[in-house]
C-alpha positions, 0 to 999 in steps of 0.5 A: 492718850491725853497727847494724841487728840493734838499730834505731839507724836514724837513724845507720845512715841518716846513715852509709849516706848520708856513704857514698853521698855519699863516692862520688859526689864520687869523681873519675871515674878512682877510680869502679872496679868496687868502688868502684860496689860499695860505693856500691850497698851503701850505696844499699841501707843508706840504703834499708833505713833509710828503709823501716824509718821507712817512707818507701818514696818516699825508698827505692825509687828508692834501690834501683833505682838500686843495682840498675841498679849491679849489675845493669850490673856482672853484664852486663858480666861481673861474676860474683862473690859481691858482685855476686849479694848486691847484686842480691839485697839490691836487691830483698830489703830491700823485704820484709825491712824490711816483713815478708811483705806487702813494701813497696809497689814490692815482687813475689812474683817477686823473692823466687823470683828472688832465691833463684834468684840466690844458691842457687848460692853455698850450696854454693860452696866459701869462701861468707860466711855473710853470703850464706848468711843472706841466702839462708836469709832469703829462703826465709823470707819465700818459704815464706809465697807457697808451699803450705804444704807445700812452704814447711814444706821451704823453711822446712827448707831454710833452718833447716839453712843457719842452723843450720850458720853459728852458729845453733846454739851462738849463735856467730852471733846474727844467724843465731839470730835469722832461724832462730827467724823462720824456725821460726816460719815453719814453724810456722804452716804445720804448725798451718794443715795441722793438725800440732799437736804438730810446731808447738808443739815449733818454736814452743818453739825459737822461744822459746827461742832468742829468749830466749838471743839476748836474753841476750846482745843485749839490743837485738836487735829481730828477737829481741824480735819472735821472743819476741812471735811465739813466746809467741803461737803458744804461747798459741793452742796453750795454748787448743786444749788448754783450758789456760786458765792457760797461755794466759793466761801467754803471751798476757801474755808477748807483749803484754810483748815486743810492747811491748818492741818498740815502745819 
């Protein structure tokens, strides 16, 4: 968790993987309730690792095996925060690792099941802002198979949960990250429906938290991502307006950032 803001997938797989290898080689009277637990966790790192170097064949059945984990722990009565993240993370990372189109294997119905799965942790009293990202990260990905209107409101949803687990101050760069993703998000969806100003005053706090998060993460990717996104967006709007001098700086800005990126 703490290594994939910054890419290092090769030894986030090797880890995920020792983990997954830890626990099968458990002797039958350890192989508890938590125990499965963490072995669907790591399932779902290994997976998340393969996805992002794009061996979705290596991937799935990896999370399908972790779903099937959670998915038996819940019917057998399992209720608990842990069980309704690893179901969620089963099905999320085949589109958190892939964008809005998802990995092949992936459904629209996942996203909206999923959502539906940790909604009622929002609110739960002693809820870890881990799960509330989760869940403020799926509404991102969802708001892009709704109206536009009605993903602007998921969009918003999903900003006011991130704003209240650190986006705000930067205590939390992982949250600052999603919420400029998501920012961006709603942006796009207020230029589609013609709310020009409202998308270039999002699109700026795109940037602008983009810019902070790399202050002090230098190596997060979804932040690097998030200033290309943002100088973009910010360019086009520069274009409508004829300022050619802007666009032109922006325009230059993300093919700066995009190639950060890739490197």
């Amino acid at each position: 968790a703490e290594l994939e803001p910054t890419g290092r997938l090769e030894t986030m797989g090797k880890l995920a993987h020792m983990a997954v290898s830890y626990y099968d080689d458990l002797p039958p009277d350890l192989l508890t309730p938590q125990t499965q637990v963490f072995r669907g966790m790591a399932l779902i790192r290994e997976a998340g690792a393969l996805l992002s170097r794009g061996d979705f064949k290596a991937a799935n059945p990896k999370l399908d095996e972790a779903w099937a984990i959670f998915d038996k722990l819940r019917a057998g009565g399992d209720k608990s925060e842990q069980v309704a993240v690893g179901l969620a993370l089963a099905k999320f990372t085949r589109f958190s690792n892939w964008g809005v189109i998802g990995a092949p294997g992936s459904e629209v119905a996942d996203l909206e099941h999923t959502a539906n799965l940790l909604r009622p942790w929002v609110s739960a009293k002693g809820t870890s802002p881990q799960t509330k990202m989760l869940y403020a990260d799926v509404l991102n990905h969802l708001s892009h198979h709704q109206p536009k209107s009605q993903g602007i409101a998921t969009c918003e949803e999903g900003r006011k949960i991130l704003l209240d687990v650190g986006a705000r101050d930067l205590s939390n760069l992982q949250a600052a990250s999603i919420y400029a993703d998501t920012s961006d998000s709603q942006a796009r969806h207020s230029l589609y429906l013609g709310k020009v100003e409202e998308a270039g005053q999002l699109e700026a706090e795109v940037y602008s938290v983009a810019q902070k998060v790399l202050a002090l993460r230098p190596g997060d990717l979804r932040a690097m991502a998030n200033l290309g996104y943002g100088a973009d967006l910010l360019g086009r709007l520069a274009l409508r307006r004829g300022d050619f001098a802007a666009a032109t700086s922006y325009a230059a800005k993300s093919e700066s950032a995009g190639e950060d990126f890739v490197r």
